[in-house]
C-alpha positions as CSV (number, residue, x, y, z in Angstrom):
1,X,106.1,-1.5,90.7
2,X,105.0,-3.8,93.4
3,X,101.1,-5.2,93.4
4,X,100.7,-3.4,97.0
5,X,102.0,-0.4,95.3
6,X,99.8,-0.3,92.5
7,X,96.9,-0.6,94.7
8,X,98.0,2.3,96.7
9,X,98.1,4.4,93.6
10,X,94.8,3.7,92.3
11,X,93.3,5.1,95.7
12,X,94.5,7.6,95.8
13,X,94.0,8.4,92.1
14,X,90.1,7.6,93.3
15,X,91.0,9.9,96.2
16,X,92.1,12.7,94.5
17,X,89.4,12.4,91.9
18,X,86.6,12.7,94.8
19,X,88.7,16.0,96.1
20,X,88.2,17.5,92.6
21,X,84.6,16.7,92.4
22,X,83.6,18.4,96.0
23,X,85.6,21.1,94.9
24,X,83.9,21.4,91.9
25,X,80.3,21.5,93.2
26,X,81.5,23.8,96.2
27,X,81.1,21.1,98.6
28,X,84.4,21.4,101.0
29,X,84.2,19.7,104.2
30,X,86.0,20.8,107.5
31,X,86.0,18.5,109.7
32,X,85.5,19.5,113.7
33,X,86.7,17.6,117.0
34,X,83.2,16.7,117.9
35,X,81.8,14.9,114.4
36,X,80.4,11.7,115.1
37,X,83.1,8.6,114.9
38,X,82.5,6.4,112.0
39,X,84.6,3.3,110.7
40,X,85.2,3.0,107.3
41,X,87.3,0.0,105.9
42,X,88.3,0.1,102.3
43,X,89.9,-2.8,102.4
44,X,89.9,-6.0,104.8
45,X,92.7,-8.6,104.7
46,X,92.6,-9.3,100.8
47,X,93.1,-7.0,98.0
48,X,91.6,-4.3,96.7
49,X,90.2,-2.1,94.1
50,X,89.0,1.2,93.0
51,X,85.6,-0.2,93.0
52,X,85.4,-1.2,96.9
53,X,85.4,2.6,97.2
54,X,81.9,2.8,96.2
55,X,82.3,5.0,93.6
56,X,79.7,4.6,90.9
57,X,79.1,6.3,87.3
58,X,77.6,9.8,87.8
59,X,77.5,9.4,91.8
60,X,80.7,10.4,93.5
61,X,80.2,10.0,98.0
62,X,83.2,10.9,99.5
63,X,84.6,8.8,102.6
64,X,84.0,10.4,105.8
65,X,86.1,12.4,107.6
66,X,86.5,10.9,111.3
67,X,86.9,7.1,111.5
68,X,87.1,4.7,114.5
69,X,88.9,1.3,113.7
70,X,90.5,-1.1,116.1
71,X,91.3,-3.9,113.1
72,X,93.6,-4.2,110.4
73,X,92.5,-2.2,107.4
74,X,93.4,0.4,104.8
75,X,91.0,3.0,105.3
76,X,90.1,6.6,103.5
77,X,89.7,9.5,105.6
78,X,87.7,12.4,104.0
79,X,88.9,11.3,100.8
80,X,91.9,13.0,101.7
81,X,94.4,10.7,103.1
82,X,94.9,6.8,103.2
83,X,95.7,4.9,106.1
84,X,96.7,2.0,106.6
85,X,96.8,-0.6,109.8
86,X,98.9,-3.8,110.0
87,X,99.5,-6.1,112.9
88,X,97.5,-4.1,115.2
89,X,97.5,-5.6,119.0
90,X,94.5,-6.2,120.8
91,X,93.2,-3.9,122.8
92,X,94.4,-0.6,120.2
93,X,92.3,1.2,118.5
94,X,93.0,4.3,116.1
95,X,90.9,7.3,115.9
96,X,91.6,9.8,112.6
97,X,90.1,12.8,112.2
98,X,90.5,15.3,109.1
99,X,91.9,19.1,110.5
100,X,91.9,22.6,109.0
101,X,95.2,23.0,107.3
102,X,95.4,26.5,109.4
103,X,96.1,24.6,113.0
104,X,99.2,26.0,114.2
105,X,100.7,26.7,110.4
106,X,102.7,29.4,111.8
107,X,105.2,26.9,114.2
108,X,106.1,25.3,110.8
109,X,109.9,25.7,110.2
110,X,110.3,28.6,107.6
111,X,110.6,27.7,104.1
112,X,108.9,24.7,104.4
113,X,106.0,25.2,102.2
114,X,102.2,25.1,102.6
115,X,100.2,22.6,103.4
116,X,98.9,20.0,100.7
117,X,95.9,19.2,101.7
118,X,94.0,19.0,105.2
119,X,95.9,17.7,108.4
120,X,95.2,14.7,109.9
121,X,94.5,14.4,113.7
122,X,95.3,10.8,115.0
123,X,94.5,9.4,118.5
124,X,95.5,6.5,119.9
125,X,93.8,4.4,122.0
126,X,94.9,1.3,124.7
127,X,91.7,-0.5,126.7
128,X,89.8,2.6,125.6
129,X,91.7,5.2,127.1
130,X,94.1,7.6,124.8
131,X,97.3,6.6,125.0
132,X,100.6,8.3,123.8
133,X,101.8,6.0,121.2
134,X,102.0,2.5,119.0
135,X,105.0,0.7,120.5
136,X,107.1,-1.2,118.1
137,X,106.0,-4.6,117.7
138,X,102.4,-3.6,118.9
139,X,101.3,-2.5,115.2
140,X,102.3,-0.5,112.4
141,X,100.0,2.7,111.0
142,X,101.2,4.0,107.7
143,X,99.4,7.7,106.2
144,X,99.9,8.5,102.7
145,X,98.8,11.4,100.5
146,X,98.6,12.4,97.0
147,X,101.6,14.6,95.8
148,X,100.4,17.8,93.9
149,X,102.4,17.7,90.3
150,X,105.5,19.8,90.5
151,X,105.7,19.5,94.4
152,X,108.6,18.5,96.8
153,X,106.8,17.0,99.9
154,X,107.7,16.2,103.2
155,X,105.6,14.7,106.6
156,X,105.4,17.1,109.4
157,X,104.3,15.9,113.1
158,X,103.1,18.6,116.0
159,X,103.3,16.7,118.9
160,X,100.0,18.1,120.4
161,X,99.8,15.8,123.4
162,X,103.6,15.9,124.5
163,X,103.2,17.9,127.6
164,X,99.8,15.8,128.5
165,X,102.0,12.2,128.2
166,X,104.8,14.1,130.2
167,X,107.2,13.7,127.1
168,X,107.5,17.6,127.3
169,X,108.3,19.7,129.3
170,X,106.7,22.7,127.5
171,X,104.4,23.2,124.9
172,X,106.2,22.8,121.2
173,X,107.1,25.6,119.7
174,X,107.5,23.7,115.9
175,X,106.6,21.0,114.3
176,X,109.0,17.7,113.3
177,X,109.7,16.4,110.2
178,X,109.2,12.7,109.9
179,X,110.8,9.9,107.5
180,X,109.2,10.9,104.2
181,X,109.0,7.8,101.9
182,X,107.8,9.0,98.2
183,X,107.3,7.0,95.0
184,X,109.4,6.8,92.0
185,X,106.9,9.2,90.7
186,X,106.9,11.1,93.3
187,X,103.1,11.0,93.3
188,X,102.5,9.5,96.8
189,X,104.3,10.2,99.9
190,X,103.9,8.0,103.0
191,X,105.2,7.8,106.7
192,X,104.5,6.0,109.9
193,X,102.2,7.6,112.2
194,X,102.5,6.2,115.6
195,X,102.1,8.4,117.9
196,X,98.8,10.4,119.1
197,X,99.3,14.1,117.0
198,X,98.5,16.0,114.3
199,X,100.6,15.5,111.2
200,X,100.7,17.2,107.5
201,X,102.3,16.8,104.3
202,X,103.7,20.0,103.1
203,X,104.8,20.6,99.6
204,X,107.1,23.6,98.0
């Protein structure tokens, strides 16, 4: 297991242990469109560790749900997902919002599964205006999730601003799966998520 990988898993076991706390005490959050933007950085450009999540003895605060960040970073949205930035251009900025896992469910291919957790809504911006995409060389944005035990997971994208950035003709009728990369222990599953959108990991 590589040291970047090992890092990666002990957020998210950090992550997953803030989930089952606000369950717990009855405290789900669903995040809306017009919460206020807030940056969090978990990480800068060194490493890491569980405790830079500000997690303390008897006092779990989970990360916010909506984040605003235009530098590299790894980052925790709602306690929920991690993303992380690398080699971002100047200029870029992403915007990641936490969704209800209900948005559009029904255009998922059948027998795909059910959502894992809550979607993520990502926006791109260029010179502060929303742009379509993160072209190659530009930057890289990775999203990973927890696997549920026992689950098969893949990455699903719904190309929610297709028709606005003219690469549609029509709004989509289903969602895409994505290049799914999952750990030996098939306890985190990552992809790239370049492009403005909503994306979800669904497990079966």
């Amino acid at each position: 297991m590589t040291m970047k990988n090992k890092y990666l898993r002990l957020i998210l076991a950090a992550i997953m242990a803030v989930g089952i706390t606000l369950l717990a005490s009855g405290q789900v959050v669903w995040a809306g469109q017009e919460a206020d933007t807030a940056a969090v950085a978990l990480a800068g450009q060194g490493e890491f560790s569980v405790s830079s999540l500000g997690i303390q003895p008897g006092s779990v605060k989970p990360p916010p749900d909506k984040f605003y960040a235009c530098i590299d970073g790894t980052y925790s949205v709602g306690g929920v997902v991690v993303l992380e930035i690398k080699d971002l251009k100047p200029s870029y900025c992403v915007e990641a919002v936490l969704w209800n896992p209900r948005f559009q469910i029904h255009r998922l291919p059948d027998g795909a599964g059910d959502p894992v957790a809550h979607f993520l809504f990502l926006r791109i911006y260029y010179a502060g205006r929303l742009t379509y995409e993160i072209p190659a060389g530009d930057g890289i944005v990775t999203a990973c999730y927890a696997v549920p035990p026992e689950k098969q997971a893949q990455f699903y994208f719904y190309n929610f601003y297709g028709m606005r950035f003219k690469k549609l003709d029509r709004p989509p009728t289903t969602w895409d799966t994505l290049d799914t990369t999952v750990d030996a222990n098939n306890k985190t599953a990552c992809a790239l998520t370049q492009v403005s959108g909503v994306y979800a990991l669904i497990g079966k």
